[in-house]
C-alpha positions as CSV (number, residue, x, y, z in Angstrom):
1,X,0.0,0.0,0.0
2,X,0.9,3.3,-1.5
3,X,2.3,6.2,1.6
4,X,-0.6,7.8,0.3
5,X,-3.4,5.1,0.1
6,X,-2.1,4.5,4.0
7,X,-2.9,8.1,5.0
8,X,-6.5,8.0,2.8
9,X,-7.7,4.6,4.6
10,X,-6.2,5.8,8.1
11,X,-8.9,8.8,7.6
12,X,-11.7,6.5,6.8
13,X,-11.7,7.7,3.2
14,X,-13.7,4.9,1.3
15,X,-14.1,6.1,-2.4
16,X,-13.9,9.6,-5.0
17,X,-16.3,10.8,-7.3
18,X,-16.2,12.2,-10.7
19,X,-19.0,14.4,-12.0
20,X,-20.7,14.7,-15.3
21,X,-23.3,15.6,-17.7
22,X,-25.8,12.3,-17.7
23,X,-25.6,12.4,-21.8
24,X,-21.5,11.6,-21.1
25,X,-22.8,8.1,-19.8
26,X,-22.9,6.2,-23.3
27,X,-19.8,7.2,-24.1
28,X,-17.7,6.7,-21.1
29,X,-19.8,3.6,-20.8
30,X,-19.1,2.6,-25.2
31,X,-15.0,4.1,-24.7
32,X,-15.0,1.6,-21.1
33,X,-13.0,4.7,-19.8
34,X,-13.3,8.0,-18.4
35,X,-10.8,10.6,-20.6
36,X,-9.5,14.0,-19.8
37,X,-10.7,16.8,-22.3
38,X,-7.7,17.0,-24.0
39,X,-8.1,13.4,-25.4
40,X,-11.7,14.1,-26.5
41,X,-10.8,16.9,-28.4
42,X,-8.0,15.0,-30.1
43,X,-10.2,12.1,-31.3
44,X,-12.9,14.7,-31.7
45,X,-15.3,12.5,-30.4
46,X,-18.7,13.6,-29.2
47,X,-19.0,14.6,-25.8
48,X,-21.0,17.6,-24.0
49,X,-18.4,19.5,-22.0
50,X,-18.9,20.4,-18.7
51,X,-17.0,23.3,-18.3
52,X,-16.0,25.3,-21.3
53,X,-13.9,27.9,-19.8
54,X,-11.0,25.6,-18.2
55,X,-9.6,27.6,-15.9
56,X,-7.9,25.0,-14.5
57,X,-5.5,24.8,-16.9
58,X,-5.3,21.0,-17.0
59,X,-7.2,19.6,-19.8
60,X,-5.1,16.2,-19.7
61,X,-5.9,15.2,-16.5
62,X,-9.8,14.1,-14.9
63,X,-11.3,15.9,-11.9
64,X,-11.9,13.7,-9.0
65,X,-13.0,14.7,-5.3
66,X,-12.6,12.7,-2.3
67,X,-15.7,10.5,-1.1
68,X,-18.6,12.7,-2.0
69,X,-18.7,14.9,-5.3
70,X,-18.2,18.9,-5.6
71,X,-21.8,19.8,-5.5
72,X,-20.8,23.8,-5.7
73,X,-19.1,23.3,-9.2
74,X,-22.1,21.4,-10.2
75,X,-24.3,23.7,-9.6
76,X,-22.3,26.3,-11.4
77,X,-21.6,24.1,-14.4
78,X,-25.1,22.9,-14.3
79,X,-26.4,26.7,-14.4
80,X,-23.9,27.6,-17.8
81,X,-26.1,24.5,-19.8
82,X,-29.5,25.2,-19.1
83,X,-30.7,22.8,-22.3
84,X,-28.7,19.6,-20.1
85,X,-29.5,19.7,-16.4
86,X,-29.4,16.5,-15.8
87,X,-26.3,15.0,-14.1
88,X,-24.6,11.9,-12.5
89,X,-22.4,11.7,-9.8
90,X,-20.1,8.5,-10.4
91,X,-18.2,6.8,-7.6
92,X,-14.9,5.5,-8.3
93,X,-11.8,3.1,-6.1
94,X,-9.9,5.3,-3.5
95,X,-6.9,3.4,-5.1
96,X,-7.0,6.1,-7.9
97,X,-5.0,7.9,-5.1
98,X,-2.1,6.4,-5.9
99,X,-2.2,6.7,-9.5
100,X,1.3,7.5,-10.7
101,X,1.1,11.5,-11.4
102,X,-1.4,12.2,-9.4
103,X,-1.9,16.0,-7.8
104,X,-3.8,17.4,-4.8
105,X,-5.1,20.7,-5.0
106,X,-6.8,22.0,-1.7
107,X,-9.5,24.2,-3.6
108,X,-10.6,24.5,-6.5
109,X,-7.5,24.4,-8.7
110,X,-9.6,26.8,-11.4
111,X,-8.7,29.7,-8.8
112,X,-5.3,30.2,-10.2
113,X,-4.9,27.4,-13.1
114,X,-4.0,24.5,-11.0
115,X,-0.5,25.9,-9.5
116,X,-1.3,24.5,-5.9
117,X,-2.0,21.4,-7.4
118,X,0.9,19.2,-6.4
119,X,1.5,15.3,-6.2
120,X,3.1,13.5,-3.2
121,X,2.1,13.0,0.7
122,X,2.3,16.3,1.4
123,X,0.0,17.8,-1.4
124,X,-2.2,14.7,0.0
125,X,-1.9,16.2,3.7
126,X,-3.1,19.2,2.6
127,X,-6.8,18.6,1.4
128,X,-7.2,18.3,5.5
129,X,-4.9,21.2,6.8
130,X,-6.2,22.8,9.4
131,X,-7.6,26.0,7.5
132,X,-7.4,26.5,4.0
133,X,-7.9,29.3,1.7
134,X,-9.7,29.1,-1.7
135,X,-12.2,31.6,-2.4
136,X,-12.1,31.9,1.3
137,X,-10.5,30.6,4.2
138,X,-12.4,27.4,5.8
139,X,-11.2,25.4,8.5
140,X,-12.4,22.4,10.3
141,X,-14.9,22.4,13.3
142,X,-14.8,20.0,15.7
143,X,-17.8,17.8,13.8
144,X,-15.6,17.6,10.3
145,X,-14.9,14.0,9.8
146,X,-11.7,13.1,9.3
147,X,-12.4,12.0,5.8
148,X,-13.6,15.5,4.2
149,X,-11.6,17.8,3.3
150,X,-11.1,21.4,4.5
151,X,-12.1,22.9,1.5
152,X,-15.6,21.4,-0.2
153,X,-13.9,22.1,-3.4
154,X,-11.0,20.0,-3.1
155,X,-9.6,17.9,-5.9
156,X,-7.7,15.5,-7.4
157,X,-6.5,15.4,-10.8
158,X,-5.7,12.2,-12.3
159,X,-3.6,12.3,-15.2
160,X,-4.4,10.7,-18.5
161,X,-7.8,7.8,-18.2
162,X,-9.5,6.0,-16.4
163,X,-10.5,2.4,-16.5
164,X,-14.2,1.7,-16.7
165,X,-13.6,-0.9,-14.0
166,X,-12.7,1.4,-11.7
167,X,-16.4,3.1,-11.5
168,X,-18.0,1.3,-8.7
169,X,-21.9,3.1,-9.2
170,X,-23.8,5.8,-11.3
171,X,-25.6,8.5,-8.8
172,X,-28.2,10.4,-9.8
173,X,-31.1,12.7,-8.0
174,X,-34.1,10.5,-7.7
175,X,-35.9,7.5,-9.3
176,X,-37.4,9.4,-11.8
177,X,-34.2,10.3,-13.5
178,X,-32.6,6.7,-12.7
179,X,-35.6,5.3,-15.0
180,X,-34.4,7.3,-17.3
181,X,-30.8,6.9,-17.1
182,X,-31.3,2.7,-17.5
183,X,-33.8,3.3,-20.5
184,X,-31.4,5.5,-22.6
185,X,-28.8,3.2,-22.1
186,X,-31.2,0.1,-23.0
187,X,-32.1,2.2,-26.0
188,X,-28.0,2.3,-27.0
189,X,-27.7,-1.6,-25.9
190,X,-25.4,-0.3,-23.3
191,X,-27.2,-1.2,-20.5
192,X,-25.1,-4.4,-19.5
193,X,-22.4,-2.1,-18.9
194,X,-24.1,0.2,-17.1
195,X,-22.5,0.6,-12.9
196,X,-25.5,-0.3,-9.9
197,X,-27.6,3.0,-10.2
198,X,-28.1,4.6,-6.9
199,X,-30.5,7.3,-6.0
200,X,-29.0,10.6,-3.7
201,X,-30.8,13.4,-3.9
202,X,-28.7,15.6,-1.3
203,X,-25.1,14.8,-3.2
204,X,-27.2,17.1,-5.9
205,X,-27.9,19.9,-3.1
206,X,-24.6,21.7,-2.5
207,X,-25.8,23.4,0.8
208,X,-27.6,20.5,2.0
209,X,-24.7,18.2,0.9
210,X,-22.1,20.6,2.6
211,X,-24.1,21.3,6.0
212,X,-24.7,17.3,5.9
213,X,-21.1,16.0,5.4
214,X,-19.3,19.1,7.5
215,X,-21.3,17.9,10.1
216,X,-20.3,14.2,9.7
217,X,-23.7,13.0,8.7
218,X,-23.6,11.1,5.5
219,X,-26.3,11.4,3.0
220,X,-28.5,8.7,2.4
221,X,-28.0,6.6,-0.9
222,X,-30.6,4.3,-2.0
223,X,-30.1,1.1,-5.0
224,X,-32.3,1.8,-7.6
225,X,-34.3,-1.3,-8.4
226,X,-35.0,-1.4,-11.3
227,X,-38.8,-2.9,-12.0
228,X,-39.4,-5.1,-14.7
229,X,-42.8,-5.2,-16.8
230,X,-44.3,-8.5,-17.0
231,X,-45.9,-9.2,-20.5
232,X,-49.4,-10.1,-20.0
């Protein structure tokens, strides 16, 4: 085990998220991998992007967060699309940690183009300093778990793709949309390949989401069933 992967698991950390425009699904789902903007562009393939303006600065490497999903970029990303509101929240190993490469930014890295994004322990450490300063300075109250980081906002940047295998489960906001989800995907004979749906709708609620986790409550997540028809 990784120096890093060590320090994750010591803090309870359990998983990372990725977020992304539900019409991304088929074809992460159809490419068996998750890829960086910077290979999308170059095999021009279709894909809705979630943020166009990229201040970042690091359009080769995929945007994780650590066990729950960065509902405040969401919701900003969500409001620039208003013709695709519909999103998923997937859940992917905490092993992706240890990915060879891999950075740690405290807050959001678009703040000043992903120059405090660093790799090692340290960088790692960081995500859980004591106070930290993004947009604004945050610290930890006695109720933060020891799992979230200071910063909502924080990230991870993995460089390069990411295995399909890796995904461990497709979130989205309620049954409703999960029906939908399983039916697109039917529609595109993708459905086998599809991760076990789960229904959250607070991961989808930044304030709810942030008050919730802060607090060390965690959300609840339901398994969508999904309900067959039987033929009469």
């Amino acid at each position: 085990m990784s120096d890093i992967m060590g320090r994750a698991r010591a803090r309870g950390v359990t998983r990372l998220c990725h977020c992304t425009k539900s019409a991304n699904l088929s074809h992460i789902l159809g490419s068996r991998e998750i890829r960086p903007v910077a290979t999308l562009r170059e095999a021009a393939d279709a894909y809705r992007p979630a943020d166009i303006q990229r201040l970042d600065g690091a359009p080769d490497h995929t945007f994780l967060s650590v066990e729950y999903p960065n509902a405040w970029y969401q919701s900003q990303a969500a409001d620039r699309d208003p013709h695709f509101r519909d999103w998923v929240v997937l859940t992917l190993d905490a092993e992706l940690l240890a990915t060879p490469g891999a950075r740690f930014c405290p807050y959001n890295s678009a703040r000043d183009g992903s120059c405090g994004a660093l790799p090692g322990t340290e960088a790692f450490d960081a995500l859980f300093a004591p106070t930290v300063t993004g947009n604004a300075a945050r610290k930890r109250e006695r109720a933060h778990p020891t799992w979230w980081p200071t910063d909502d906002q924080a990230e991870i940047q993995i460089p390069g793709t990411i295995p399909l295998s890796a995904v461990r489960s497709v979130i989205v906001r309620n049954g409703q949309q999960a029906a939908l989800e399983h039916h697109r995907l039917t529609q595109f004979g993708m459905a086998a390949l599809l991760p076990p749906l789960v229904v959250a709708p607070v991961l989808f609620d930044k304030r709810a989401l942030s008050a919730s986790v802060r607090s060390g409550i965690r959300p609840p997540e339901t398994p969508y069933v999904l309900r067959a028809t039987l033929a009469e």
